[in-house]
Biopython code that builds the backbone (N, CA, C, O; Angstrom):
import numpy as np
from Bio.PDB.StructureBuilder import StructureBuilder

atoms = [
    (1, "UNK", "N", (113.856, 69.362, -8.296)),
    (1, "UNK", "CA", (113.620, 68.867, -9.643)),
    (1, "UNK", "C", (114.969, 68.505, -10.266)),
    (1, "UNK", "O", (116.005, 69.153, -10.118)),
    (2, "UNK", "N", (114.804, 67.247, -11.071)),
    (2, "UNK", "CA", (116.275, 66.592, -11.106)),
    (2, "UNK", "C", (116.683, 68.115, -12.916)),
    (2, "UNK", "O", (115.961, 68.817, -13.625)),
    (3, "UNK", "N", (117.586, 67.954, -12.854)),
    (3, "UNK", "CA", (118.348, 68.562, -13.994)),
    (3, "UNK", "C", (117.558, 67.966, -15.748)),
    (3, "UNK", "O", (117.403, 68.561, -16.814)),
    (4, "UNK", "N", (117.258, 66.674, -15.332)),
    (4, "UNK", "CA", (116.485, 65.992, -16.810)),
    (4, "UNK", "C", (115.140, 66.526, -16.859)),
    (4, "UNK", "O", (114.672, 66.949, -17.916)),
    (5, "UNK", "N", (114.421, 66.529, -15.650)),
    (5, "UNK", "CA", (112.676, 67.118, -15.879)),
    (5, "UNK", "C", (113.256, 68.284, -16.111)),
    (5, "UNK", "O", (113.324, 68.550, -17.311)),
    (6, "UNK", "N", (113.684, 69.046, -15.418)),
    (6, "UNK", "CA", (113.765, 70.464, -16.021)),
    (6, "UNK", "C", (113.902, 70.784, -17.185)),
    (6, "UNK", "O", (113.040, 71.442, -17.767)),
    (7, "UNK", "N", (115.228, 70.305, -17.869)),
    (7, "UNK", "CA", (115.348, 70.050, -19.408)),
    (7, "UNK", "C", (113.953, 70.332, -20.442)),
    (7, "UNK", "O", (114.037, 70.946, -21.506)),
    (8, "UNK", "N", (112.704, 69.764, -19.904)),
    (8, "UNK", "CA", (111.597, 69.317, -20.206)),
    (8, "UNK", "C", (111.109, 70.731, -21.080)),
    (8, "UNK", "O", (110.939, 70.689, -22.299)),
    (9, "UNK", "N", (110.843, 72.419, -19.985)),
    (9, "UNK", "CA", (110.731, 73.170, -20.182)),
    (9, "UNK", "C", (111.423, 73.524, -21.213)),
    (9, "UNK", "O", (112.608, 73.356, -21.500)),
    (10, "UNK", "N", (110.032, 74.345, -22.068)),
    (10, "UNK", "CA", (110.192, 74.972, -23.466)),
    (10, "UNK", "C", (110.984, 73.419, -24.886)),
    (10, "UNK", "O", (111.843, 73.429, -25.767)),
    (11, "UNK", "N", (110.261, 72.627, -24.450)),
    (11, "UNK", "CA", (110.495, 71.481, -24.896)),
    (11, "UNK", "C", (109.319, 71.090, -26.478)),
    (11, "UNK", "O", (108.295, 71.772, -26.439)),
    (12, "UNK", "N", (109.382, 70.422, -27.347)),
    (12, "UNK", "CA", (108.212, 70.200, -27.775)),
    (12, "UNK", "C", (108.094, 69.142, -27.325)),
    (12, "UNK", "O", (108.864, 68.712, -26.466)),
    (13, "UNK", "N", (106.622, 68.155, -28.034)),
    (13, "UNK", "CA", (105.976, 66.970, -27.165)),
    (13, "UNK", "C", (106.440, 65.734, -28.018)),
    (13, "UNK", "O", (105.838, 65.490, -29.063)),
    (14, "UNK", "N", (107.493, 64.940, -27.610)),
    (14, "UNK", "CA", (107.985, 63.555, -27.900)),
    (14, "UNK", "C", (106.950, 62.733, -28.718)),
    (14, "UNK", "O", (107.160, 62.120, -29.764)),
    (15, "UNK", "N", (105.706, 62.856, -27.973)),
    (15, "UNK", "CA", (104.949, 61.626, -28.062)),
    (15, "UNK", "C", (104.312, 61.881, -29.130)),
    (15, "UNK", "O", (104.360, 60.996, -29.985)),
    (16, "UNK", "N", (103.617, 62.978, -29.412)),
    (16, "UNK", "CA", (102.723, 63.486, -30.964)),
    (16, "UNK", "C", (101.763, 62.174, -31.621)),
    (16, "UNK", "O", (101.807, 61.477, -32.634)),
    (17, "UNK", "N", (100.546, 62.334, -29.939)),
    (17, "UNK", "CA", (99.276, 61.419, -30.469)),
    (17, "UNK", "C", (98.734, 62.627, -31.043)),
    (17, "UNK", "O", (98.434, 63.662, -30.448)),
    (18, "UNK", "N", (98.682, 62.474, -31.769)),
    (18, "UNK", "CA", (97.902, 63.392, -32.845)),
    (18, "UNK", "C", (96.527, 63.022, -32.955)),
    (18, "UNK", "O", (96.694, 62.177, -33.834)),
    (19, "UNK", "N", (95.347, 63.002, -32.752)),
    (19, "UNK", "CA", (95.052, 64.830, -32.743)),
    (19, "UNK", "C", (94.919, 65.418, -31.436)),
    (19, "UNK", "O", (94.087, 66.304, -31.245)),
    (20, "UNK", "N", (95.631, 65.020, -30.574)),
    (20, "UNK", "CA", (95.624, 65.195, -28.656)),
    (20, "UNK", "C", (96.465, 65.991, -28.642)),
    (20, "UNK", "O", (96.328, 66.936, -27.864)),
    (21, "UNK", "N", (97.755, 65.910, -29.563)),
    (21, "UNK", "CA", (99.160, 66.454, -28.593)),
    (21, "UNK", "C", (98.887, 68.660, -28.890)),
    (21, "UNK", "O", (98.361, 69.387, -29.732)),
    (22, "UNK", "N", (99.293, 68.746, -28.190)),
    (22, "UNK", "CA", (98.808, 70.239, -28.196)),
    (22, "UNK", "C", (99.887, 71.325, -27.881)),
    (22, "UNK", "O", (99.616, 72.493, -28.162)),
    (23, "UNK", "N", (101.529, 70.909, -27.110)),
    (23, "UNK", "CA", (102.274, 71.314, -26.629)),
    (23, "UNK", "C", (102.244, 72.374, -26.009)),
    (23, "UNK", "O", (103.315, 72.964, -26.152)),
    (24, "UNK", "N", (101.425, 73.000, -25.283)),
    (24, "UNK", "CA", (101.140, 73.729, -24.405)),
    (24, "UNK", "C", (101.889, 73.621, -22.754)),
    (24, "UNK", "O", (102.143, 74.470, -21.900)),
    (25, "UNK", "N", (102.005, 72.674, -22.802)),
    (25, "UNK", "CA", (102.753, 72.483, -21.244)),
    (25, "UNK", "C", (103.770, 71.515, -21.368)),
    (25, "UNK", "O", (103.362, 70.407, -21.020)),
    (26, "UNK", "N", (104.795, 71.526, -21.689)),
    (26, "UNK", "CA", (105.488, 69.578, -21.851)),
    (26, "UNK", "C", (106.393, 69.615, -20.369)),
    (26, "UNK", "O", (106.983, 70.492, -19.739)),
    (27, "UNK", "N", (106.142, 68.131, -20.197)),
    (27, "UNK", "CA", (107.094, 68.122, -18.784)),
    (27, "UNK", "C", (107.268, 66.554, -19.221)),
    (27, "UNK", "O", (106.617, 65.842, -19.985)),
    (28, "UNK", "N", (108.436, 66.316, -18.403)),
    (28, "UNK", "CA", (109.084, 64.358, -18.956)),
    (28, "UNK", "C", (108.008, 64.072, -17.891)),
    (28, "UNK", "O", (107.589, 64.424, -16.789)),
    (29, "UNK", "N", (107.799, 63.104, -19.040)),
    (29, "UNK", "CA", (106.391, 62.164, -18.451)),
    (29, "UNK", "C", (107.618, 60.835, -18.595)),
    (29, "UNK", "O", (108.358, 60.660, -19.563)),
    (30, "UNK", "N", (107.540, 59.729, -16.908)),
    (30, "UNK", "CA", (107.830, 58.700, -16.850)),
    (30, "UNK", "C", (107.461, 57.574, -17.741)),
    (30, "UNK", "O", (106.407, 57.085, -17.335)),
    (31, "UNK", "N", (107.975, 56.883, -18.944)),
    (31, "UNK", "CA", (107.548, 55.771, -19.152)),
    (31, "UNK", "C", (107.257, 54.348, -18.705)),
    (31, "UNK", "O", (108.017, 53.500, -18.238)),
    (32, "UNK", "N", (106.411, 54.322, -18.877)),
    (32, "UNK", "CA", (105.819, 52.448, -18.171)),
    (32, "UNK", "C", (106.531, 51.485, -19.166)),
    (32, "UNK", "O", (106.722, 51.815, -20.337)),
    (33, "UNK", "N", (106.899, 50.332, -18.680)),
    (33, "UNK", "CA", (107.111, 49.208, -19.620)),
    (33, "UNK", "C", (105.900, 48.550, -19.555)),
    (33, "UNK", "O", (105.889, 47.598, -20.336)),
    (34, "UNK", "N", (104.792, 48.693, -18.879)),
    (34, "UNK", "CA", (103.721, 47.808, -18.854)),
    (34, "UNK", "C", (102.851, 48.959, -20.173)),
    (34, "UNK", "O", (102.650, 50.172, -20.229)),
    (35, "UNK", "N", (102.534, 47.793, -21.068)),
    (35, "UNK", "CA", (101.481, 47.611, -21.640)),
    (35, "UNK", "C", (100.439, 48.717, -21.937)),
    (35, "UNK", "O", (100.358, 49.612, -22.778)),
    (36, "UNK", "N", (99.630, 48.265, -20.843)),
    (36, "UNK", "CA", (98.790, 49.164, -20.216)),
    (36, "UNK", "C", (99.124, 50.361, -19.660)),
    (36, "UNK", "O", (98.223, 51.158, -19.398)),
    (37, "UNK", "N", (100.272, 50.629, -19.432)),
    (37, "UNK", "CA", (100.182, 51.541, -18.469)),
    (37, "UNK", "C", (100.497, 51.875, -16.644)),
    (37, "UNK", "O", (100.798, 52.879, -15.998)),
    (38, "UNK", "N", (100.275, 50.677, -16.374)),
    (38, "UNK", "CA", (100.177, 50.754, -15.050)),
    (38, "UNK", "C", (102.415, 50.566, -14.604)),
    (38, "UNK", "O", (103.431, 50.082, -15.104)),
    (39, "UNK", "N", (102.045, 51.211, -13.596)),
    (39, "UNK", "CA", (103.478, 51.240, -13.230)),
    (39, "UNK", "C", (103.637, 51.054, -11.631)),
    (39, "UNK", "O", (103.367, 51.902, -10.781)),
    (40, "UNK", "N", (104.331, 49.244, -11.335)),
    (40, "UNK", "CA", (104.310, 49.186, -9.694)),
    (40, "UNK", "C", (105.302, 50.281, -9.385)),
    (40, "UNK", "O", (104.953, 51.099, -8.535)),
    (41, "UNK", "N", (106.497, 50.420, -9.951)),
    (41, "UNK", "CA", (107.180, 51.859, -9.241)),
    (41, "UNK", "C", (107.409, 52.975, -10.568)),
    (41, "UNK", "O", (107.092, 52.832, -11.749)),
    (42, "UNK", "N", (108.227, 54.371, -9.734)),
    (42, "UNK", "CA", (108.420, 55.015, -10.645)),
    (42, "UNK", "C", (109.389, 54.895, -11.491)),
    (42, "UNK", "O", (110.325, 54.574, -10.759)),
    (43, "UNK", "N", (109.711, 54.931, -12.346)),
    (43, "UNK", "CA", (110.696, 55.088, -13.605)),
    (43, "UNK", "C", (111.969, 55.796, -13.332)),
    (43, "UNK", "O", (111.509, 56.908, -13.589)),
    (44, "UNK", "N", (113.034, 56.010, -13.061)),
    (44, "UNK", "CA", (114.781, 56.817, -13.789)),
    (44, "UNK", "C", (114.245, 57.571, -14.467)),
    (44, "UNK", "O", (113.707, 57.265, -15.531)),
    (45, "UNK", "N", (114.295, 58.956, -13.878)),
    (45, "UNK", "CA", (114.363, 59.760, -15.128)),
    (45, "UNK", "C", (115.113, 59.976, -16.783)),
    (45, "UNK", "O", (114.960, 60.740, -17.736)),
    (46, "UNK", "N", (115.684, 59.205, -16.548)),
    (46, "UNK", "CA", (116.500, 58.727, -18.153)),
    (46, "UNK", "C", (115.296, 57.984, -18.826)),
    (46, "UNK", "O", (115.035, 58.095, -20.024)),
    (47, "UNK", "N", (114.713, 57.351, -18.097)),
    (47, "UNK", "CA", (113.109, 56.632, -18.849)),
    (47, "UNK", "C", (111.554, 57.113, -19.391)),
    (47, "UNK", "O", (110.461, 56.674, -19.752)),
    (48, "UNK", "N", (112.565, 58.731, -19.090)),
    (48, "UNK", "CA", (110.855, 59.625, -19.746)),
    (48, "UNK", "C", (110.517, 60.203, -21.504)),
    (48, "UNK", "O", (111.202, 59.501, -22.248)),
    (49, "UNK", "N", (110.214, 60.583, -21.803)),
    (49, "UNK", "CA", (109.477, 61.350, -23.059)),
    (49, "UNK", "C", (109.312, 63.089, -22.631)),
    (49, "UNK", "O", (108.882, 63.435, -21.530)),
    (50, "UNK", "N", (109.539, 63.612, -23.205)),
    (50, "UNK", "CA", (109.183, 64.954, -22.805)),
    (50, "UNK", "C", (107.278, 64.739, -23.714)),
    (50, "UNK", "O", (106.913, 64.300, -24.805)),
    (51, "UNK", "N", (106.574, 65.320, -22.531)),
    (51, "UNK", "CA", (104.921, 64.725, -22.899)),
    (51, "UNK", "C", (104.236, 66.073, -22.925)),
    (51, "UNK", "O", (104.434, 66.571, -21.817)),
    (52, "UNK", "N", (103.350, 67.093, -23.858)),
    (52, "UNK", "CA", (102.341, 67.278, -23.502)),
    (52, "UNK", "C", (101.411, 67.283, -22.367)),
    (52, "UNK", "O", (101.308, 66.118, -21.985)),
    (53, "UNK", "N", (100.817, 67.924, -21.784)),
    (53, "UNK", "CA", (99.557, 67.751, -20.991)),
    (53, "UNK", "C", (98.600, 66.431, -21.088)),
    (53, "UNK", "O", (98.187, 65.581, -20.300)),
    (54, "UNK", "N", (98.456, 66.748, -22.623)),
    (54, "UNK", "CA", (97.431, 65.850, -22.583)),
    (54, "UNK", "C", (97.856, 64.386, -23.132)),
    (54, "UNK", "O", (97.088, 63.456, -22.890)),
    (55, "UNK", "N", (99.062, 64.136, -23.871)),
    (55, "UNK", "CA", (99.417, 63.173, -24.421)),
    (55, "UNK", "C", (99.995, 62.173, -22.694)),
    (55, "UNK", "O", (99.783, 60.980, -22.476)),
    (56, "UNK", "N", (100.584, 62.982, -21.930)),
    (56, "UNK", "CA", (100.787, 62.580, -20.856)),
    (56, "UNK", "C", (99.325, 62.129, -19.929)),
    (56, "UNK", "O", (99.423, 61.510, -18.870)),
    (57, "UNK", "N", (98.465, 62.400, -20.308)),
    (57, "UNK", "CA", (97.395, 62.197, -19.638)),
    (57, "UNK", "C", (96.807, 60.771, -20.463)),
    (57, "UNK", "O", (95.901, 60.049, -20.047)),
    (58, "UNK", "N", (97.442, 60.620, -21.503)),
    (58, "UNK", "CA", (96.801, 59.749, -22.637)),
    (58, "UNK", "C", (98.339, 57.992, -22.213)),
    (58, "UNK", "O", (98.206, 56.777, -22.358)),
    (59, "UNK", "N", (98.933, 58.414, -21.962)),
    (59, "UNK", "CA", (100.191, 57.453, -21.413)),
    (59, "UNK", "C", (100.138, 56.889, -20.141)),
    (59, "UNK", "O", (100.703, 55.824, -19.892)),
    (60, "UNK", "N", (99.235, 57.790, -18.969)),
    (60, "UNK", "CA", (99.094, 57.554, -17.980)),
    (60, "UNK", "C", (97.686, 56.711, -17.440)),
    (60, "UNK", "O", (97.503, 56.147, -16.362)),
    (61, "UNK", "N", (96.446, 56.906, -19.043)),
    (61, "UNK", "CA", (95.125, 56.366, -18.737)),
    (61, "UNK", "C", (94.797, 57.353, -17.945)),
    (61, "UNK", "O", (94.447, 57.122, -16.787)),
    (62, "UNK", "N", (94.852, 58.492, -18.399)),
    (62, "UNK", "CA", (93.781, 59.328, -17.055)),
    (62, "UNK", "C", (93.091, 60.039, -18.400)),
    (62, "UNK", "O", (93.700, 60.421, -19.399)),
    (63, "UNK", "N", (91.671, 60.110, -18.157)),
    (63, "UNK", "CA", (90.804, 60.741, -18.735)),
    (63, "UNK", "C", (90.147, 59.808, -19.870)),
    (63, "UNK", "O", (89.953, 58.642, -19.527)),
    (64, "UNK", "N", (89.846, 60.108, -20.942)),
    (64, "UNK", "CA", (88.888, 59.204, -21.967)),
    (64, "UNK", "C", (89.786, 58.952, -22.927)),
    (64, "UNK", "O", (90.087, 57.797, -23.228)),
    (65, "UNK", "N", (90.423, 60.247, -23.637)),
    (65, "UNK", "CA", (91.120, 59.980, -24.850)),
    (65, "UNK", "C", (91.979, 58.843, -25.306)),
    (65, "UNK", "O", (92.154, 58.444, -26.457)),
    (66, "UNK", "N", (92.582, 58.307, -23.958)),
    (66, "UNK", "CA", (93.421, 56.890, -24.035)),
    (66, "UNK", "C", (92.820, 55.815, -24.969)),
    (66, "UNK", "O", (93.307, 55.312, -25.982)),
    (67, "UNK", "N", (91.455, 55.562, -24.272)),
    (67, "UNK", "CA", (90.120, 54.855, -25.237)),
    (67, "UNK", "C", (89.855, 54.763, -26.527)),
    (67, "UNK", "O", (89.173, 53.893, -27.068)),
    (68, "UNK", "N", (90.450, 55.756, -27.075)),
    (68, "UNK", "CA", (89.895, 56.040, -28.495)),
    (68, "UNK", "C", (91.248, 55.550, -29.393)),
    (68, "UNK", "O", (90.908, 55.215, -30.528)),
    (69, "UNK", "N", (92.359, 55.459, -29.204)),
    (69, "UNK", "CA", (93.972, 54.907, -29.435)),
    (69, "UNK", "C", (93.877, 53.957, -29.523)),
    (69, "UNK", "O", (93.271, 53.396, -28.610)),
    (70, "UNK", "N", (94.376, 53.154, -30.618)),
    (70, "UNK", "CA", (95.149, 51.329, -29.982)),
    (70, "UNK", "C", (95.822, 51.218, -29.371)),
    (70, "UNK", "O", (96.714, 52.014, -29.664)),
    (71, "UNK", "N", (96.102, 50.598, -28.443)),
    (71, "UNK", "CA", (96.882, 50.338, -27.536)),
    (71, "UNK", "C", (98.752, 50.316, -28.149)),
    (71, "UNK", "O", (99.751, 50.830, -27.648)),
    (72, "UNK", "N", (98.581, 49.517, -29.356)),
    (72, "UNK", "CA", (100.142, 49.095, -30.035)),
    (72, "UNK", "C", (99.986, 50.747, -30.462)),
    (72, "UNK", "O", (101.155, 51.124, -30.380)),
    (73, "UNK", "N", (99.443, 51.542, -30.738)),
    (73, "UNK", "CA", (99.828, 52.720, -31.346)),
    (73, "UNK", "C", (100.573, 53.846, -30.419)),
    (73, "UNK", "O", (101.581, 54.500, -30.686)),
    (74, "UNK", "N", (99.360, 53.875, -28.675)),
    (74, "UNK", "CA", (100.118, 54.373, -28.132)),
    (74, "UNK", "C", (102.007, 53.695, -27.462)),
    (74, "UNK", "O", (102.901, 54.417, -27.021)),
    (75, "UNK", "N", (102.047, 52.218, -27.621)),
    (75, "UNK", "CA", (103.172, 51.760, -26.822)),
    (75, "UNK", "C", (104.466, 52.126, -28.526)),
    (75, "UNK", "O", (105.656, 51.876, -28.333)),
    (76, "UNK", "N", (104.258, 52.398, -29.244)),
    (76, "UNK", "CA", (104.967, 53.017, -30.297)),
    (76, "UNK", "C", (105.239, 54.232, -30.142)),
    (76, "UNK", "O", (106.403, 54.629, -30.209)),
    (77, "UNK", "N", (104.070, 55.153, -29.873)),
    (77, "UNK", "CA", (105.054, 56.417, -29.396)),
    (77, "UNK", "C", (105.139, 56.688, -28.347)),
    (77, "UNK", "O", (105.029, 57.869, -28.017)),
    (78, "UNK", "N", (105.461, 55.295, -27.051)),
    (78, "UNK", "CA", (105.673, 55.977, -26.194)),
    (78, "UNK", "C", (107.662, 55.729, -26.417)),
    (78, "UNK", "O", (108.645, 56.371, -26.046)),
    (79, "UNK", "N", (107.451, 54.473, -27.202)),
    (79, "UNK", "CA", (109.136, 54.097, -27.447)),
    (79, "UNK", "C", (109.576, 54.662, -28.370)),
    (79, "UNK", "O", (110.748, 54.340, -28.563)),
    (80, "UNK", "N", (108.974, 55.799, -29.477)),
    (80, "UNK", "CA", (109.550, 56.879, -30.235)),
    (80, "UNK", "C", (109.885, 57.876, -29.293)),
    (80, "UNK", "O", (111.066, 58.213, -29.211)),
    (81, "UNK", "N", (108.996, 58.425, -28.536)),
    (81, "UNK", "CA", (109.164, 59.563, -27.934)),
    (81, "UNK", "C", (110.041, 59.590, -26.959)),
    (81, "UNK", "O", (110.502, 60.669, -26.587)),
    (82, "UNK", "N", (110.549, 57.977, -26.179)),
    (82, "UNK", "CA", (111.431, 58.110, -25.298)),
    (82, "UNK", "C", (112.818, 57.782, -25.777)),
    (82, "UNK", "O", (113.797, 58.062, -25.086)),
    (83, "UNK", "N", (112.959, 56.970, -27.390)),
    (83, "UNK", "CA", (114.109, 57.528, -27.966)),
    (83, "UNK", "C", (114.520, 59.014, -28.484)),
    (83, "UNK", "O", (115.717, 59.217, -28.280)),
    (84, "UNK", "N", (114.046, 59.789, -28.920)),
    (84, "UNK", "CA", (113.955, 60.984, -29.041)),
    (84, "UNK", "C", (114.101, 61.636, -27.747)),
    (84, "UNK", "O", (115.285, 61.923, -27.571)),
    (85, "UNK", "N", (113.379, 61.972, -26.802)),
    (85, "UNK", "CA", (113.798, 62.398, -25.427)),
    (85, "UNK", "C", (115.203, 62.055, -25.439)),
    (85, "UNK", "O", (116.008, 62.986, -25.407)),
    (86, "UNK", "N", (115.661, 60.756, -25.483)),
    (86, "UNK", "CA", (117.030, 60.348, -25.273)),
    (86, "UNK", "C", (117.717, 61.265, -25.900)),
    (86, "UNK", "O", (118.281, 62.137, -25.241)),
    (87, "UNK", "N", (117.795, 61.242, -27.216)),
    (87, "UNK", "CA", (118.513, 62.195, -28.345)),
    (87, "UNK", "C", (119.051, 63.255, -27.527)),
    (87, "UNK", "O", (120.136, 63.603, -27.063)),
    (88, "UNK", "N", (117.635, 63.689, -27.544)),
    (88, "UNK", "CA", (118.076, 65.356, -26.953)),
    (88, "UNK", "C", (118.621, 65.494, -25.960)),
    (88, "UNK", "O", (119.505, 66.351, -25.968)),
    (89, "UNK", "N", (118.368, 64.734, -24.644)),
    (89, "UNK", "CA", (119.297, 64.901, -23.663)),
    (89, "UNK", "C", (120.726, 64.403, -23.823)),
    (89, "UNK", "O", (121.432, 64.825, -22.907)),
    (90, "UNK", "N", (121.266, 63.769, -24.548)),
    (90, "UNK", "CA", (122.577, 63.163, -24.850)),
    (90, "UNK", "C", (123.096, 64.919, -25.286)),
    (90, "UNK", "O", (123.675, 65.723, -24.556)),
    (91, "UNK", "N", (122.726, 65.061, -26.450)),
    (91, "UNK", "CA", (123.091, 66.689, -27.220)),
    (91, "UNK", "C", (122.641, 67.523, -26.395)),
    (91, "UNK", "O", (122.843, 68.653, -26.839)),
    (92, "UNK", "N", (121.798, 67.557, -24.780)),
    (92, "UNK", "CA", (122.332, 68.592, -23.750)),
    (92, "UNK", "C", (123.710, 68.278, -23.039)),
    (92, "UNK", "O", (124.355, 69.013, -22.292)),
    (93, "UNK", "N", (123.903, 67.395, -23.333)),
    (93, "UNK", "CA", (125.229, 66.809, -22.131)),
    (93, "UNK", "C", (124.656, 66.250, -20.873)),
    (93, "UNK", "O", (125.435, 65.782, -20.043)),
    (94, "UNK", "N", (122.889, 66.254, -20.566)),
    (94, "UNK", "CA", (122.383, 65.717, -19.638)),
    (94, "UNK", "C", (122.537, 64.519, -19.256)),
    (94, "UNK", "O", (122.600, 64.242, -18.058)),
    (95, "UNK", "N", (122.642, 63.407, -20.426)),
    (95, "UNK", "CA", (123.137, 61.904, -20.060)),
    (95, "UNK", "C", (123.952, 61.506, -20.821)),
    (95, "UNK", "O", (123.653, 61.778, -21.983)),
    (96, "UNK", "N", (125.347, 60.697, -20.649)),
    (96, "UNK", "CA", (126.062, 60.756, -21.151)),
    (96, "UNK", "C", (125.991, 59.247, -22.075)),
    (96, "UNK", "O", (125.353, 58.260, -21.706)),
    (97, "UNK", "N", (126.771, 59.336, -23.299)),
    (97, "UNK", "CA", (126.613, 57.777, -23.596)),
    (97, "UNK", "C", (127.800, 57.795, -24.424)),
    (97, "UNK", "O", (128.125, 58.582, -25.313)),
    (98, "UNK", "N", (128.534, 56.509, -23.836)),
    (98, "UNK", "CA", (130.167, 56.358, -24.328)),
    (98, "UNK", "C", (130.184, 55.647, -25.639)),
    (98, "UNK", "O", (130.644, 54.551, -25.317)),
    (99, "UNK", "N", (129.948, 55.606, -26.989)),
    (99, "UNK", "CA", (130.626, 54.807, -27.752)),
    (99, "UNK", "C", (130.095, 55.786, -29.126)),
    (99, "UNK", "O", (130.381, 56.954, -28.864)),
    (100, "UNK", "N", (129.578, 55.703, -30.173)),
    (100, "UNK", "CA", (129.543, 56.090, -31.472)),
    (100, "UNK", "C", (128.066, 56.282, -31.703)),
    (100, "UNK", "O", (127.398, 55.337, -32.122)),
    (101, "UNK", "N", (127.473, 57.554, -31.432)),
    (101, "UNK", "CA", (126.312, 57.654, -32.164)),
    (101, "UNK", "C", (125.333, 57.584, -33.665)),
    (101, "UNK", "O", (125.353, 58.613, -34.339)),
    (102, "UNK", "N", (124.748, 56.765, -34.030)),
    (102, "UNK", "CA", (124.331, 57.061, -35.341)),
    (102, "UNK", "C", (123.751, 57.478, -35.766)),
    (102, "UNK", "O", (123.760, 57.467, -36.997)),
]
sb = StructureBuilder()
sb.init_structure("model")
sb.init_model(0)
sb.init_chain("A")
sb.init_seg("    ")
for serial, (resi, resn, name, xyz) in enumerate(atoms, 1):
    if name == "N":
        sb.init_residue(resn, " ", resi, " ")
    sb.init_atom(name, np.array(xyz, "f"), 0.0, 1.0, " ", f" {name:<3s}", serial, name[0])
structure = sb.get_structure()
């Protein structure tokens, strides 16, 4: 397990589809640039969200709840939650980024 999923643990949930997100389990869930969802390969772990169980299940299209979301609502927090993920791993020292934070 790379050093960034791990990070994940004792994490809260990036994504906060509300009324799904539950933070019970969070692990970096890979982000898709597609749309939908679908992903021909996997993602850089620098490209995840720390996700919930189920919000990760809701990013990935597995199960029903995805259905009930707009689509633009979930691709908003999936690009909140994976700026935020970012955040925090920068302020672990996990990824580094050279110039002036704001």
């Amino acid at each position: 397990m790379s050093m960034i999923r791990d990070a994940a643990k004792g994490q809260t949930c990036s994504l906060r589809l509300i009324p799904y997100c539950d933070d019970a389990t969070v692990v970096l869930a890979h982000i898709s640039a597609d749309a939908m969802g679908r992903v021909a390969s996997k993602q850089m772990d620098i490209h995840g969200a720390f996700a919930c169980s189920r919000c990760h299940d809701i990013i990935d299209l597995r199960g029903d709840e995805w259905k009930r979301i707009e689509p633009h609502l979930i691709t908003l927090r999936k690009l909140a939650g994976l700026i935020e993920t970012q955040r925090i791993l920068v302020d672990m020292g996990l990824i580094e980024f050279k110039g002036e934070l704001k």
